[in-house]
N, CA, C and O of each residue as an XYZ file, in Angstrom:
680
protein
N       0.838     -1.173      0.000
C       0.000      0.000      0.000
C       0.889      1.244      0.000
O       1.731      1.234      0.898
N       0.897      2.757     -1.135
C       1.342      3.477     -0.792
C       1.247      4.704      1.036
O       0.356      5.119      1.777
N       2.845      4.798      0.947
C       2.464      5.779      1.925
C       2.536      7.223      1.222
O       3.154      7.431      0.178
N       1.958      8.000      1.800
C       1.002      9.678      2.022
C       2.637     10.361      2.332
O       3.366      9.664      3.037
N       3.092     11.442      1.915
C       3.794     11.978      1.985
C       3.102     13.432      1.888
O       3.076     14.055      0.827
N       2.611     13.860      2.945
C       2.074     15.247      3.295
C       3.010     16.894      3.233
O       3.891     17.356      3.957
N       2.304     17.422      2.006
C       3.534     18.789      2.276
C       2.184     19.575      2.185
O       1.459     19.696      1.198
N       1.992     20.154      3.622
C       0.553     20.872      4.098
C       0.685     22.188      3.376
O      -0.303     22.721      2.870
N       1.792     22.678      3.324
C       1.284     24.195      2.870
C       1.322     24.414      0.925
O       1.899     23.762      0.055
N       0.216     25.910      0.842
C       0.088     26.325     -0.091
C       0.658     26.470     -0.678
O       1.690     26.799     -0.093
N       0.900     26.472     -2.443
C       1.666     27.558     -3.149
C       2.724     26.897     -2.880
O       3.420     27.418     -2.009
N       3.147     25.812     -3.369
C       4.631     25.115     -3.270
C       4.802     25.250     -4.709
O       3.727     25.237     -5.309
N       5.990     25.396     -5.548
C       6.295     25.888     -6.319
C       7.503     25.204     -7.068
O       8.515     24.664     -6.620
N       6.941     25.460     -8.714
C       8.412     24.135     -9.221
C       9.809     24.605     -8.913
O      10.691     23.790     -9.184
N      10.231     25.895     -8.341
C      11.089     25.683     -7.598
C      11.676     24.911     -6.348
O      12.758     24.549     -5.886
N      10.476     24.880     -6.104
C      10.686     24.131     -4.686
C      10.832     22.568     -4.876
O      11.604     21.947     -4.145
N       9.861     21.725     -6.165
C       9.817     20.735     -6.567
C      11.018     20.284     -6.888
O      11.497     19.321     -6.289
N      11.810     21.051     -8.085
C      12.671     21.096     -8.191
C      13.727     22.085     -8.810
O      13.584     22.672     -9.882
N      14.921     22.185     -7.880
C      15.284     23.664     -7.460
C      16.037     23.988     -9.205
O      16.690     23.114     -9.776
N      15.861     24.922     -9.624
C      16.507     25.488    -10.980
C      18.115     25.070    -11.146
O      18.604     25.104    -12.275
N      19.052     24.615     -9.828
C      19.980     24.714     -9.995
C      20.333     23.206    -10.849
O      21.386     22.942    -11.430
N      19.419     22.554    -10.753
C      19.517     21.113    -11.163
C      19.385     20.790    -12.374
O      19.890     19.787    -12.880
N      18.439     21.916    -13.155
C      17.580     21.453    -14.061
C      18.781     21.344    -15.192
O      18.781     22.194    -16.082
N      19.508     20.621    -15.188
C      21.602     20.148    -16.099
C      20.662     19.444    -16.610
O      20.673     19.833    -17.778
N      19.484     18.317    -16.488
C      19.302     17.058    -17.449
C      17.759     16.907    -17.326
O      17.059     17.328    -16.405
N      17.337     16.174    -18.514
C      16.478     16.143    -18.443
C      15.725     14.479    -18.285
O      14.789     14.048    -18.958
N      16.363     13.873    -17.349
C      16.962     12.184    -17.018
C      15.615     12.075    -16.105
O      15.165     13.089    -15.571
N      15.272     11.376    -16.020
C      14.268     11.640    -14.564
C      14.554     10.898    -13.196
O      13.999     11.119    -12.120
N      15.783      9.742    -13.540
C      16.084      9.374    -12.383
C      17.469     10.214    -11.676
O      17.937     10.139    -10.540
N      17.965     11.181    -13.096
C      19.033     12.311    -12.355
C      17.800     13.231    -12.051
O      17.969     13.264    -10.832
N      17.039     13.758    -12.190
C      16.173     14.621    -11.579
C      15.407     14.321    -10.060
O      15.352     15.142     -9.144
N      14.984     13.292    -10.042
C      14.592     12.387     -8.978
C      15.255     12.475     -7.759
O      14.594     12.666     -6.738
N      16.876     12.327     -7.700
C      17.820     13.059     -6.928
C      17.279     14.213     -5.453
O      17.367     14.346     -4.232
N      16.661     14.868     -6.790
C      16.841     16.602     -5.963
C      15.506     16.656     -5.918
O      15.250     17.795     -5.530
N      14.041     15.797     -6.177
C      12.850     15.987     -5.775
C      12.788     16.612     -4.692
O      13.600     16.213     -3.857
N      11.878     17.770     -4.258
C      11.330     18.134     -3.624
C      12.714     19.101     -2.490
O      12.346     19.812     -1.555
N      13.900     18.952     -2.769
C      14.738     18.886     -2.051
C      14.674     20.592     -0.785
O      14.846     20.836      0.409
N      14.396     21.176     -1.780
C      13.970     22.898     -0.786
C      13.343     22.788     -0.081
O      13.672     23.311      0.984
N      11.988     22.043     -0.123
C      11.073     21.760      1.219
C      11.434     20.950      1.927
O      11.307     21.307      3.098
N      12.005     19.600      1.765
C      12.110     18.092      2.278
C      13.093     18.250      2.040
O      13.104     18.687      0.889
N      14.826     18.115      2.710
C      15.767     17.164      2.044
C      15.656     15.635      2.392
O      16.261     14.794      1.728
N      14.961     15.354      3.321
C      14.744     13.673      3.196
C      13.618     13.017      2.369
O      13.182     11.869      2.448
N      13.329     13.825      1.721
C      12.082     13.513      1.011
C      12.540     12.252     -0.139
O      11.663     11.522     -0.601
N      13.572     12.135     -0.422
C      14.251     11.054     -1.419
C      14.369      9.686     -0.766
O      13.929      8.542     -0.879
N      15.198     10.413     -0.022
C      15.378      8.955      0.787
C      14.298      8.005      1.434
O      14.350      6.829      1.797
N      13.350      8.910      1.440
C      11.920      7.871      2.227
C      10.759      7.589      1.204
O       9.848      6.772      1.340
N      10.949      8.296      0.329
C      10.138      7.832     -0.881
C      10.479      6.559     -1.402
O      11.601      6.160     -1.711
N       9.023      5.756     -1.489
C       9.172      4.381     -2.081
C       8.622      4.575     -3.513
O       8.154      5.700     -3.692
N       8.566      3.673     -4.658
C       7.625      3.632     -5.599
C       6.423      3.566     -5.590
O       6.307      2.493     -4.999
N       5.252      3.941     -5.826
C       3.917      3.802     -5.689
C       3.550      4.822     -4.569
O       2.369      4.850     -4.222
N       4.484      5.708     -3.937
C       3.891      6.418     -3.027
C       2.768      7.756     -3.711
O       2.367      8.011     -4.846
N       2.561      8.363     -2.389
C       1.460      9.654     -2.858
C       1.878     11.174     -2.449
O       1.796     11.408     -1.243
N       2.112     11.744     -2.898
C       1.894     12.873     -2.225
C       0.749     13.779     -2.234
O       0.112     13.879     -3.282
N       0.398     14.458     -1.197
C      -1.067     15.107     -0.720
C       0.083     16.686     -0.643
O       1.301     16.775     -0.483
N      -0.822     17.573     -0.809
C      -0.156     18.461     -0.982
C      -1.525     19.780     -1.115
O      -2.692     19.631     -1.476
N      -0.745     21.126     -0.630
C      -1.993     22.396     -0.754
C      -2.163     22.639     -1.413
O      -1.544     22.115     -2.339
N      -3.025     23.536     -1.701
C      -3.353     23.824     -2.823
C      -2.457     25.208     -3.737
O      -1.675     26.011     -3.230
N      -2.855     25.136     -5.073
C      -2.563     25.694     -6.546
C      -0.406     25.118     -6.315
O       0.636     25.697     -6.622
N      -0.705     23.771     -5.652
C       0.519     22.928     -6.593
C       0.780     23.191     -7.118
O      -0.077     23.623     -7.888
N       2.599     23.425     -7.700
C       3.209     23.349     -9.186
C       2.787     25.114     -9.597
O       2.907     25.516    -10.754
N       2.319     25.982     -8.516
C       2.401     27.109     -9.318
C       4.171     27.769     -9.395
O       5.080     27.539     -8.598
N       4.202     28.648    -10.673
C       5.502     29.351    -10.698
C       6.010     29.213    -12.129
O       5.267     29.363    -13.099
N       7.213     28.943    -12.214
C       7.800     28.501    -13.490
C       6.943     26.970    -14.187
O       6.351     26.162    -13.472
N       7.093     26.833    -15.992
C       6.256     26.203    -16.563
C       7.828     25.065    -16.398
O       8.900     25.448    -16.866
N       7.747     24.249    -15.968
C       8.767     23.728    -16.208
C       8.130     22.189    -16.467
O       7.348     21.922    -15.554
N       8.231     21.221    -17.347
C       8.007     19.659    -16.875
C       8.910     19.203    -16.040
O       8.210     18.704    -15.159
N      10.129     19.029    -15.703
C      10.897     18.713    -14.909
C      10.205     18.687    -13.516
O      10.369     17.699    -12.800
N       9.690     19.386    -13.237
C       8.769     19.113    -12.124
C       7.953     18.238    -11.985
O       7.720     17.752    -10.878
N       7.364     17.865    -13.060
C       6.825     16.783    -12.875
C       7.259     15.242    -13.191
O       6.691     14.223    -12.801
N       8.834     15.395    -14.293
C       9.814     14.163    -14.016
C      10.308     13.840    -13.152
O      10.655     12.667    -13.006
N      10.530     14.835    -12.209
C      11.070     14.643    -10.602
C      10.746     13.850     -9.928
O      11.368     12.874     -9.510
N       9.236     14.342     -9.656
C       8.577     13.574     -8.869
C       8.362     12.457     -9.486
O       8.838     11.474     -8.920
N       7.724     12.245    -10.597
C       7.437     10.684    -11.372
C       9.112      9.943    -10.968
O       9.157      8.839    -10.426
N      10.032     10.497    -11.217
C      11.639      9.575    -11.237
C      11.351      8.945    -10.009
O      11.162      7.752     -9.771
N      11.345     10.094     -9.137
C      11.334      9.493     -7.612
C      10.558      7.971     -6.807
O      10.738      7.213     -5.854
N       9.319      8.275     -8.329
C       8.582      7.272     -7.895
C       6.982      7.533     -7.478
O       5.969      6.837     -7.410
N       7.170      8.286     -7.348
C       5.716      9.252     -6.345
C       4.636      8.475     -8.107
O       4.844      8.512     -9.319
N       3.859      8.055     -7.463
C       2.457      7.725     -8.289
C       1.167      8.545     -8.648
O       0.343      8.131     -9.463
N       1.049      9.768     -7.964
C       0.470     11.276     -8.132
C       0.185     11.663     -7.226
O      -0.310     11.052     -6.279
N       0.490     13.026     -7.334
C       0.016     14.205     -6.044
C      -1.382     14.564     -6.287
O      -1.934     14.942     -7.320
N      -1.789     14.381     -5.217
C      -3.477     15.111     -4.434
C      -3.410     16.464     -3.963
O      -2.812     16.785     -2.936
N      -3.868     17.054     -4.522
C      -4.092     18.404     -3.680
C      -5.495     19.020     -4.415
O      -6.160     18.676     -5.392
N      -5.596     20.222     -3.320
C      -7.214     20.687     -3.587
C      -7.430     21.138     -4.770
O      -8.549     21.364     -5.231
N      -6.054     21.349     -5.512
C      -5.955     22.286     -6.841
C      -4.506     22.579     -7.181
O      -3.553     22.674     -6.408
N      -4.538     22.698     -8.446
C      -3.068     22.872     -9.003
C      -3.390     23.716    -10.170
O      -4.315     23.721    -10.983
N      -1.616     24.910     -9.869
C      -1.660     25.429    -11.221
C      -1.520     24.985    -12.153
O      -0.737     24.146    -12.599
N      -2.590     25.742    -12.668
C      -3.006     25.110    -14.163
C      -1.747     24.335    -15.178
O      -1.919     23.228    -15.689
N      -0.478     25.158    -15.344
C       0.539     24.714    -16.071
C       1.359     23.843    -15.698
O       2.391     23.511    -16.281
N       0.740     23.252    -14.260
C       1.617     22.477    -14.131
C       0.173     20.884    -13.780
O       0.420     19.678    -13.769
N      -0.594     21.271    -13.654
C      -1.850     20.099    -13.993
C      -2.276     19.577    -15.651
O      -2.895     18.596    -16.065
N      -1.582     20.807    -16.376
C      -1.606     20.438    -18.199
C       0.016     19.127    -18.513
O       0.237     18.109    -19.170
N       0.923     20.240    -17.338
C       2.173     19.014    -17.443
C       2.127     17.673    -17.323
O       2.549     16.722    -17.980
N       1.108     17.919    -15.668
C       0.986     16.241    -15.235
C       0.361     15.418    -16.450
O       0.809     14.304    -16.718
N      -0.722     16.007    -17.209
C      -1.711     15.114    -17.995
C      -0.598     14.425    -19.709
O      -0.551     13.375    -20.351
N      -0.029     15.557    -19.756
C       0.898     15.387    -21.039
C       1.907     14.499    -21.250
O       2.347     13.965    -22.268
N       2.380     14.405    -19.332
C       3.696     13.186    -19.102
C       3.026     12.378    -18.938
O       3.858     11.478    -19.048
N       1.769     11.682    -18.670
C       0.997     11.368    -17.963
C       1.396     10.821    -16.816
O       2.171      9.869    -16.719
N       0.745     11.560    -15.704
C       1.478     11.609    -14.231
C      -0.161     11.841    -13.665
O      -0.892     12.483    -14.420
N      -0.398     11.637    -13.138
C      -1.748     11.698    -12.169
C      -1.256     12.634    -10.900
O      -0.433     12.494     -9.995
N      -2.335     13.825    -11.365
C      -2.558     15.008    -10.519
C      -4.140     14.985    -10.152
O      -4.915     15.180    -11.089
N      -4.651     14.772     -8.918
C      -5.740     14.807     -8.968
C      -6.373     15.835     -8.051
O      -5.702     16.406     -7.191
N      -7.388     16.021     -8.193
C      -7.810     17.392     -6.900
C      -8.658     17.014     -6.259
O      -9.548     16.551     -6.973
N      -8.903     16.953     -5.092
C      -9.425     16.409     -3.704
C     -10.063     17.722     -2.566
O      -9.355     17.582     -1.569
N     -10.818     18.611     -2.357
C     -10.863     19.007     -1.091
C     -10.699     18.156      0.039
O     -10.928     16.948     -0.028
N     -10.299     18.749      1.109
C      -9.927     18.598      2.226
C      -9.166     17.097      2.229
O      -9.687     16.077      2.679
N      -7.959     17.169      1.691
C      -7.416     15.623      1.118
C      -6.102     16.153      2.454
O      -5.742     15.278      3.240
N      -5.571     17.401      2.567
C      -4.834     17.808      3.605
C      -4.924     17.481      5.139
O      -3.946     17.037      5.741
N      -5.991     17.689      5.679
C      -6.974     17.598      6.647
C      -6.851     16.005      6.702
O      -6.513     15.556      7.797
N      -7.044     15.228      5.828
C      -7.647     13.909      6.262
C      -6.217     12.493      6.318
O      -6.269     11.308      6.648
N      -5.116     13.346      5.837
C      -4.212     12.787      6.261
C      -2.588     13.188      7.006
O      -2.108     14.319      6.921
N      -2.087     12.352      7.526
C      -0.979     12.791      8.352
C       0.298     11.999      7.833
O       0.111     10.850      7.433
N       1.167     12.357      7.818
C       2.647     12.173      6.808
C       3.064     10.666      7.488
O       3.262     10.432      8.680
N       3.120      9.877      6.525
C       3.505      8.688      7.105
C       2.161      7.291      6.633
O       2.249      6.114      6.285
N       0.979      8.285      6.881
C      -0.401      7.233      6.367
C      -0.250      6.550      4.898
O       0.219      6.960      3.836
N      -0.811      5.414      5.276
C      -1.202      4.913      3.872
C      -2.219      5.343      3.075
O      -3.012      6.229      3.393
N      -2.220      4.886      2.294
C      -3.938      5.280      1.181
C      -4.362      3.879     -0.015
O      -3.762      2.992     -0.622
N      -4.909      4.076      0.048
C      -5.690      2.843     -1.210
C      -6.214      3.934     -2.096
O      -6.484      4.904     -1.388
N      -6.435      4.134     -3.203
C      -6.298      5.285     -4.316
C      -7.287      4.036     -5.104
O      -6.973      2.851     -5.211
N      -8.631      4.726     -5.636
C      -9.255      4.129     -6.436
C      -9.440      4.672     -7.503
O     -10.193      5.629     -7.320
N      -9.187      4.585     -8.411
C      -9.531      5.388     -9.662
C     -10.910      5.282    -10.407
O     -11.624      6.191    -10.828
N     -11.062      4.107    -10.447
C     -12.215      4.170    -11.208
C     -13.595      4.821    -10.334
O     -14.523      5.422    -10.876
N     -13.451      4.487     -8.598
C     -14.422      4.650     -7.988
C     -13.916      6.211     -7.739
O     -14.641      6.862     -6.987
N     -13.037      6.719     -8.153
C     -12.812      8.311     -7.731
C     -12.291      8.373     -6.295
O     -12.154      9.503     -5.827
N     -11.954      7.236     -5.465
C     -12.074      7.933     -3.921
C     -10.189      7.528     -3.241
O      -9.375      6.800     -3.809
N     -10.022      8.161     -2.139
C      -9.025      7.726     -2.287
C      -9.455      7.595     -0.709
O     -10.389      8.265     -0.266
N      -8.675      6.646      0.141
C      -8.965      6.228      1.751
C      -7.736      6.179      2.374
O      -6.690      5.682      1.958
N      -8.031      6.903      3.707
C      -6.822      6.919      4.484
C      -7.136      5.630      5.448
O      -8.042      5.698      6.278
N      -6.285      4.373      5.283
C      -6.212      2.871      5.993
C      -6.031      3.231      7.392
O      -6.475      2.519      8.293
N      -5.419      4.269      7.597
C      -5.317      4.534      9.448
C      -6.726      4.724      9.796
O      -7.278      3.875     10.496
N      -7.322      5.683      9.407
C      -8.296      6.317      9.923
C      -9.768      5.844      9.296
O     -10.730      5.852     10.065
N      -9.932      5.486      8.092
C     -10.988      4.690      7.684
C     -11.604      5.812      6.450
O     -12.132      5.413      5.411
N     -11.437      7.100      6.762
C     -11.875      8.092      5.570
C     -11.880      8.181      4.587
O     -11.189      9.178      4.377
N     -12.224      7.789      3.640
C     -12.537      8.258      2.359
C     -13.131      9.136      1.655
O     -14.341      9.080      1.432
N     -12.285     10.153      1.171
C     -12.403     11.348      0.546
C     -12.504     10.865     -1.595
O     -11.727     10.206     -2.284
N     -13.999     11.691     -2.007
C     -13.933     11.751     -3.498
C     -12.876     12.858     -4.281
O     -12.743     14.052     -4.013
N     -12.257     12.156     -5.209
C     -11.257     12.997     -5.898
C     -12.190     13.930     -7.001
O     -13.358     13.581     -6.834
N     -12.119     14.852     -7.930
C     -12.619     15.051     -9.048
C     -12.645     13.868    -10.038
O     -11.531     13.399    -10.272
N     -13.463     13.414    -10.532
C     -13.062     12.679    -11.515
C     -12.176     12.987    -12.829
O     -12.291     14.047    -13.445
N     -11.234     11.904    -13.221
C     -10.032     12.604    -13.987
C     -10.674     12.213    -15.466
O     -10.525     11.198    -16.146
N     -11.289     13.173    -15.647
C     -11.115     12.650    -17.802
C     -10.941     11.668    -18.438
O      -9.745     11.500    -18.678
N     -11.934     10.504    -19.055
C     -11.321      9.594    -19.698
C     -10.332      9.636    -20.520
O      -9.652      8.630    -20.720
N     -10.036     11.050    -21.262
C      -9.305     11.083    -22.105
C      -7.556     11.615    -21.332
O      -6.559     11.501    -22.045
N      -7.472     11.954    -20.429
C      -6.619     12.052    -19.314
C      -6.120     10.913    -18.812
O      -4.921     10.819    -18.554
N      -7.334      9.506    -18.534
C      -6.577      8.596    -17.920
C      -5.995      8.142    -19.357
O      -4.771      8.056    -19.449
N      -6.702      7.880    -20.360
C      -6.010      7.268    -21.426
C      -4.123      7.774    -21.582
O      -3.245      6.944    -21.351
N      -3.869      8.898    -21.904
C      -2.942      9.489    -21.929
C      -2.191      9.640    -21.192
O      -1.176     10.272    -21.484
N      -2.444      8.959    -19.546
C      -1.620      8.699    -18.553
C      -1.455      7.090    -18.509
O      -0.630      6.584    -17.748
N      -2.220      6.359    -19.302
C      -2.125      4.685    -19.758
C      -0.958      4.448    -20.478
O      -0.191      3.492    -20.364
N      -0.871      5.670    -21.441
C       0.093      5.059    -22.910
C       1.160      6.222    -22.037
O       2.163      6.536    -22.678
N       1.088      6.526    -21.379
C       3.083      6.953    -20.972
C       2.743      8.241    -21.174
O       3.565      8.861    -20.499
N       1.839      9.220    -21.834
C       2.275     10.466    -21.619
C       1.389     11.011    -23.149
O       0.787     10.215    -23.869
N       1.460     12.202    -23.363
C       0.981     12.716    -24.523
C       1.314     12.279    -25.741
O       0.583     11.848    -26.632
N       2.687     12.450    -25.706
C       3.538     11.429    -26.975
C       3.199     10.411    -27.582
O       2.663     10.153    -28.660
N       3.820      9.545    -26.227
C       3.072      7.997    -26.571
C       1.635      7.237    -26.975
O       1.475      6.168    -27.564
N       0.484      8.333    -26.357
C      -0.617      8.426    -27.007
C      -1.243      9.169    -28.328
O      -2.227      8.846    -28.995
N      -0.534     10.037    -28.449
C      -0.121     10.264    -30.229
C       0.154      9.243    -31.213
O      -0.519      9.088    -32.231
N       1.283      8.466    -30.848
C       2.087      7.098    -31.282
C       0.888      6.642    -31.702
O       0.465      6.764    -32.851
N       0.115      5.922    -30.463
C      -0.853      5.130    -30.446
C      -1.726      5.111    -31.353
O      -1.782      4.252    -32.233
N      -2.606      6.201    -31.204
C      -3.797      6.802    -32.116
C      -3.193      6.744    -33.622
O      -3.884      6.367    -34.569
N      -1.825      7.158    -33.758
C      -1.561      7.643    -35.243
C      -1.536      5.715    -35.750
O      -2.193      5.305    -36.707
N      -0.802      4.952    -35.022
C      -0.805      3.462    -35.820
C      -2.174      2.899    -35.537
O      -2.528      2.190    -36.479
N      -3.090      2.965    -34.551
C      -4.122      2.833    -34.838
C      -4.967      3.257    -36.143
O      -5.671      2.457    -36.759
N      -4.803      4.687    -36.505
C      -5.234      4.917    -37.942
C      -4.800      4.178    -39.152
O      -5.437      3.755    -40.116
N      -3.711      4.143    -38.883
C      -3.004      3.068    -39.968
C      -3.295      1.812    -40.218
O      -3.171      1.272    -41.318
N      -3.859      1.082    -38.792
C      -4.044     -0.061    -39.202
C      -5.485     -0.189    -39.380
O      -5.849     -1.335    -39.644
N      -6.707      0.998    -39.277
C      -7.837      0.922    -39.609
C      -7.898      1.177    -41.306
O      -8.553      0.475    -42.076
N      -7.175      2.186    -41.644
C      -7.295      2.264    -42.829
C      -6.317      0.884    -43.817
O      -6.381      0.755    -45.040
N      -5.772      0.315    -43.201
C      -5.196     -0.772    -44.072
C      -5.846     -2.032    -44.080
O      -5.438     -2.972    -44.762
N      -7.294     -2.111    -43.014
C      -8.411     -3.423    -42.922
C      -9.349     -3.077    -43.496
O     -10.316     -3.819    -43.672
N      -9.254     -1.371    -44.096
C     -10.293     -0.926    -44.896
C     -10.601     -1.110    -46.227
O     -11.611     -0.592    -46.704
């Protein structure tokens, strides 16, 4: 089960995600490194794969950077919850496809260290300590698709040989 990696306050920023001094590559497991490192420096070291981060709201505002959101994906993190995210950096998550989802009171209902069970299809995500289950927004079919095939790209790929092979049974 992932654990909840709680960063309570507002307005955290892809600087903070990840600091400009880094941005040398565009690798995601050299980026991964320096996740989160301005707010958290242990934030690497305790991150597992499949974890979550919960986070305040308008996430990812500041610089348009994707690297912010390779960071966190390198690291492992499986998507951040928060009540809301800037916009340019909730267009990032959908494009790498990285799952950004928005939750009220998703802050509130957990404490750094909790697990979660994350349902997607049912929208809800549950804190296993405490028994709560909070509804996410529902994410776009066409969002999850594009977070299925790896990212915007790769669902381009997709669609374009899909055409190809409709028009060649045609």
């Amino acid at each position: 089960m992932p654990t909840v990696h709680v960063f309570a306050r507002d307005h955290i920023n892809t600087d903070e995600i990840i600091p400009a001094r880094h941005l040398t590559s565009d690798v995601e497991s050299e980026l991964a490194k320096f996740a989160m490192e301005d707010y958290d420096k242990t934030f690497v070291q305790r991150v597992k794969p499949g974890d979550i981060i919960v986070a305040g709201a308008d996430f990812g505002c500041g610089s348009s950077r994707e690297h912010a959101v390779w960071a966190i994906r390198g690291a492992g993190v499986a998507a951040v919850i928060a009540p809301n995210f800037a916009r340019i950096y909730y267009r990032n998550s959908i494009n790498n496809g990285f799952l950004a989802l928005e939750c009220e009171g998703i802050v509130e209902a957990f404490r750094d260290g909790d697990e979660a069970e994350l349902d997607l299809k049912g929208g809800t995500i549950t804190n296993t300590r405490t028994g709560q289950s909070l509804h996410f927004v529902p994410v776009p079919q066409f969002a999850l698709d594009v977070q299925q095939a790896g990212g915007w790209l790769e669902y381009m790929k997709a669609q374009e040989q899909q055409a190809a092979q409709d028009v060649a049974h045609a």
